[in-house]
C-alpha positions in Angstrom: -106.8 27.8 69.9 -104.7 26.4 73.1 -108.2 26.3 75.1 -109.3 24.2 72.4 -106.7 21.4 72.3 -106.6 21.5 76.0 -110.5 21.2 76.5 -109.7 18.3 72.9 -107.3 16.5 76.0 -110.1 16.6 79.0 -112.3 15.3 76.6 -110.3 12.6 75.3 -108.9 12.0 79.5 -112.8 11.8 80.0 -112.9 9.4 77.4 -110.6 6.9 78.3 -112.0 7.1 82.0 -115.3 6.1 80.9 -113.6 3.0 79.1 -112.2 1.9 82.5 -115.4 2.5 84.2 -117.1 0.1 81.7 -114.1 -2.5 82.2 -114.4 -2.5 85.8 -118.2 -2.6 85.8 -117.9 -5.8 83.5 -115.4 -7.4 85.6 -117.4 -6.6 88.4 -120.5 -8.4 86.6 -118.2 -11.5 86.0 -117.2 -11.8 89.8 -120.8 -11.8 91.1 -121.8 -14.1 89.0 -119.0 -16.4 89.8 -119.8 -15.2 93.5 -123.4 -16.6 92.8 -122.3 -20.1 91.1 -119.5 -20.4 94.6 -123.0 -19.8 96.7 -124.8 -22.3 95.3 -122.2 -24.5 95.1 -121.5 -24.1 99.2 -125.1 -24.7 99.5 -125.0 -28.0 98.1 -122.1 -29.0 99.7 -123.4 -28.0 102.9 -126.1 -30.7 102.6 -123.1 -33.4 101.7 -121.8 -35.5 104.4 -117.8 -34.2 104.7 -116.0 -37.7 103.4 -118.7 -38.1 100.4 -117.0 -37.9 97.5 -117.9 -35.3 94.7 -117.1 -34.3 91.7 -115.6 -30.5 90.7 -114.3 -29.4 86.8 -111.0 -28.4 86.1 -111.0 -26.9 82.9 -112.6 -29.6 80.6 -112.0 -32.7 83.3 -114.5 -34.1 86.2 -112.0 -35.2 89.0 -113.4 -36.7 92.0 -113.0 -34.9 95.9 -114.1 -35.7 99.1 -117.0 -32.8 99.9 -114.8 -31.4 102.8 -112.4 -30.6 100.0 -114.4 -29.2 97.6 -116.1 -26.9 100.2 -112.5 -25.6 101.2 -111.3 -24.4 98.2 -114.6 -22.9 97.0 -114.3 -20.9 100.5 -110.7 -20.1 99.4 -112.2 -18.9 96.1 -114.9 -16.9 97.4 -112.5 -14.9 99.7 -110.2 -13.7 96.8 -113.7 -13.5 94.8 -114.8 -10.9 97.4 -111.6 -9.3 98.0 -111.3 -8.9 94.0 -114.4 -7.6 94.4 -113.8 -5.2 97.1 -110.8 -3.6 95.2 -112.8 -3.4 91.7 -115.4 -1.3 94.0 -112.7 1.1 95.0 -111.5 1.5 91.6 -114.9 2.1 90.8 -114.9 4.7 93.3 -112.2 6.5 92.5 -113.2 7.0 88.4 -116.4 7.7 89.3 -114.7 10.5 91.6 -112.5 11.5 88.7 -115.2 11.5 86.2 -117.5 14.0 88.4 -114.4 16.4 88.7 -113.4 15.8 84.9 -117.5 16.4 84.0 -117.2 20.3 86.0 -114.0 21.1 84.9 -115.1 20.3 81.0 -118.7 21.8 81.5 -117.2 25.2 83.3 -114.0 25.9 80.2 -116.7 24.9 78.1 -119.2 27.7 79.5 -116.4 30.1 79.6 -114.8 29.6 76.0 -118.4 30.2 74.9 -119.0 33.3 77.1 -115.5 34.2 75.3 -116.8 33.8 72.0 
């Protein structure tokens, strides 16, 4: 009966590892895309002459900027976008690690509790 609650734990531990996977895969989705959106964005500004003036969204507002500044903070944002990024990945990393162990451990006291039955 113990073996039992503690492979009910592993499995529940499993579980709740595979929800964080899924959170961090999404969030990871969300980033690129912004990533994308910030690429494009550079692109265009790129082709801008530095003092032309521009227009960038805050929240539900237009407000007018000079390209240079426009192109600096999307650089600013990119750079915490990728080091987000870069962190998500290791957390990625590191449940995908502890899923794989989680996976054997479950799969061999599964094996043995039915070689024990």
């Amino acid at each position: 009966m113990a073996e039992n609650e503690e492979i009910q734990k592993e499995i529940i531990r499993l579980q709740n590892f595979e929800r964080q996977m899924q959170a961090v895969m999404m969030q990871k989705q969300q980033i690129q895309v912004q990533l994308g959106e910030i690429g494009l964005a550079l692109e265009e500004l790129g082709k801008a002459n530095e003092e032309e003036e521009v227009y960038k969204t805050i929240g539900n507002v237009m407000i007018k900027s000079s390209a240079k500044d426009a192109k600096s903070e999307l650089e600013e944002k990119k750079t915490l976008m990728e080091g987000r990024m870069k962190t998500l990945e290791e957390q990625e990393g590191k449940l995908r690690g502890e899923l794989q162990r989680l996976q054997k451990k479950l799969q061999e006291e599964m094996g043995s509790s039915d070689e024990a039955s």
